[in-house]
C-alpha positions as CSV (number, residue, x, y, z in Angstrom):
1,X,127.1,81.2,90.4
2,X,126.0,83.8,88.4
3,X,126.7,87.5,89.0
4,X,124.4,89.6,90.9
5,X,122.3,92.3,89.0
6,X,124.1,96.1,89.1
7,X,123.5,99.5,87.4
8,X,126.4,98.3,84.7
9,X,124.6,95.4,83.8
10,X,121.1,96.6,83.1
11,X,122.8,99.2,81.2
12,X,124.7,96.7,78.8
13,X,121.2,95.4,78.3
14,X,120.0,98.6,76.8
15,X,117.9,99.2,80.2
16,X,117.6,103.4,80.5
17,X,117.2,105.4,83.9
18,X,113.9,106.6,84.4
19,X,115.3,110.2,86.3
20,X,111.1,110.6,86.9
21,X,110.2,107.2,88.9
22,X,114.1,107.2,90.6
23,X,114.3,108.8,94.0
24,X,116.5,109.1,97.0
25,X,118.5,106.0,97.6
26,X,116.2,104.4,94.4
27,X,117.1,104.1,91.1
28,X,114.6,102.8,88.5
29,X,115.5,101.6,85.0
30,X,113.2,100.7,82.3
31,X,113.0,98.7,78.5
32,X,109.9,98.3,76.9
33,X,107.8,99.1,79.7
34,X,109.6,96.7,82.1
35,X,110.6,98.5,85.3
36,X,113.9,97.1,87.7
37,X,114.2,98.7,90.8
38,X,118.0,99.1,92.3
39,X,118.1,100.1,95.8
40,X,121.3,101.6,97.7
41,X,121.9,98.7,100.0
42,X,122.4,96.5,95.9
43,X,118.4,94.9,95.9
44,X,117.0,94.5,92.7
45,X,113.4,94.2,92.3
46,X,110.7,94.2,89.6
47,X,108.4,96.5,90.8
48,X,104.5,95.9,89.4
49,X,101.3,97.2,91.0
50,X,103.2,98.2,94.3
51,X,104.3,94.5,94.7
52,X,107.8,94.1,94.5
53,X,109.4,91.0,93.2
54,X,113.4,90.2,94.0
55,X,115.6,89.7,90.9
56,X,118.8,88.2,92.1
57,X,120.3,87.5,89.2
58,X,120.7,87.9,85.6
59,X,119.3,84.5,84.5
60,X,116.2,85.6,86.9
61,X,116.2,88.6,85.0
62,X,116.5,87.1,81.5
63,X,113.2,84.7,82.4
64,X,111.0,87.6,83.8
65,X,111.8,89.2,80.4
66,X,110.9,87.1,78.0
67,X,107.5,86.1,80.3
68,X,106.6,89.9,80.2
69,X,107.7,90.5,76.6
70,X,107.6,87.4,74.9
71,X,110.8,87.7,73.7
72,X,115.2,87.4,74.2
73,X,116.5,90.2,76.3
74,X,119.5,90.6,74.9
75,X,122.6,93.1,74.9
């Protein structure tokens, strides 16, 4: 089983808070224009025109990626 997503592991995959879009109990992190939302309670989303998608892991994370950007996400 794969690890769930956390703050540490976006950040080891160069994803950046967004201090702007984060707000109380949210915080958003961005790369190129790709924005993951972590909740308090540990959900991870994908947040795009006010739908929000769930990103349980980092394989799930790694596919949305490369379908968004067309390329690896890597460390």
């Amino acid at each position: 089983m794969e690890p769930k997503l956390t703050k540490e592991v976006l950040e080891e995959y160069g994803f950046k808070v967004v201090e702007s879009k984060s707000k109380h109990r949210i915080t958003v992190f961005t790369k190129e224009k790709v924005d993951i939302v972590i909740v308090d309670d540990g959900s991870v989303f994908y947040s795009n025109m006010g739908i929000d998608y769930p990103l349980n892991d980092l394989p799930s994370l790694k596919k949305l990626f490369k379908e968004l950007r067309r390329t690896e996400l890597n460390k």
